[in-house]
VMD Tcl script that draws the C-alpha trace (Angstrom):
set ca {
  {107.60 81.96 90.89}
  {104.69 84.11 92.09}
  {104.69 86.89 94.72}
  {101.93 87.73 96.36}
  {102.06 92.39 96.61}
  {99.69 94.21 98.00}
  {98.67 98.03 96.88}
  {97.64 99.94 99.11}
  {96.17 103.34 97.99}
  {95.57 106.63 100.61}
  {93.12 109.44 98.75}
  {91.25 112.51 100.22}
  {89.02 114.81 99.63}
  {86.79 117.46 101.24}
  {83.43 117.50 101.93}
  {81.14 120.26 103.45}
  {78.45 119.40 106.08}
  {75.92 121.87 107.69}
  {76.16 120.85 111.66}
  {75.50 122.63 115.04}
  {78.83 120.73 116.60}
  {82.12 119.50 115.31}
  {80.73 116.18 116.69}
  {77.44 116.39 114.60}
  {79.35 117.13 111.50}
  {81.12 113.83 111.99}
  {78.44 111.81 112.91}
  {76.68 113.20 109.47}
  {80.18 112.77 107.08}
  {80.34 108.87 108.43}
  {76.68 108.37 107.37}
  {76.91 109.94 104.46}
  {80.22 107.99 103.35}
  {78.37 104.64 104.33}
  {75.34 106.04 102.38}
  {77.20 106.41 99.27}
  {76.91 110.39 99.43}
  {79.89 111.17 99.82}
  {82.16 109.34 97.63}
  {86.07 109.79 96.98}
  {87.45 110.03 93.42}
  {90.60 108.38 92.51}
  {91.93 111.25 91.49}
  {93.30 113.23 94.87}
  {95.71 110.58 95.14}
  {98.25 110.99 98.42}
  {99.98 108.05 98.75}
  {100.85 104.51 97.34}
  {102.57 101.52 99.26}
  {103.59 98.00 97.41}
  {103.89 95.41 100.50}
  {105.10 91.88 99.71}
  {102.60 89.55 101.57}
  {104.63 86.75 101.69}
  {108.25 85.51 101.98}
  {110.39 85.98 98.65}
  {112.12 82.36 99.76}
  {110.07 79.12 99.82}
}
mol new
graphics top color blue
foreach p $ca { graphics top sphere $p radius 0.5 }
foreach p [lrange $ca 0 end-1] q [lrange $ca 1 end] { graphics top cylinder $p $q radius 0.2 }
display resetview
C-alpha cells in the first residue's frame, strides 16, 4: 500500500536592506528574493510538518 505524505519545511533567515521606508525595504527584500539575491539556506531550520494527502483507507 502506498501513502501519499507531504513535508512541509518553514526556514528563516535575515537579511539587511538599505531603504528610506519600512515599505521600501520590503518592496527591495521581495525583489531581491525573486532575483535570486537573497537566498535561504537549509540550515536555519524552524519547523517540519508530515501531512498525509490522502485517506489511509481505500
Amino acid at each position: 500500500m502506498k501513502f501519499e505524505i507531504l513535508i512541509e519545511e518553514t526556514i528563516s533567515d535575515t537579511f539587511y536592506v538599505d531603504a528610506e521606508t519600512r515599505e521600501e525595504a520590503l518592496s527591495m527584500a521581495r525583489q531581491k528574493y525573486q532575483h535570486g539575491d537573497f537566498i535561504l539556506e537549509p540550515g536555519h531550520l524552524l519547523d517540519v510538518k508530515f501531512i498525509p494527502l490522502a485517506a489511509d483507507e481505500e
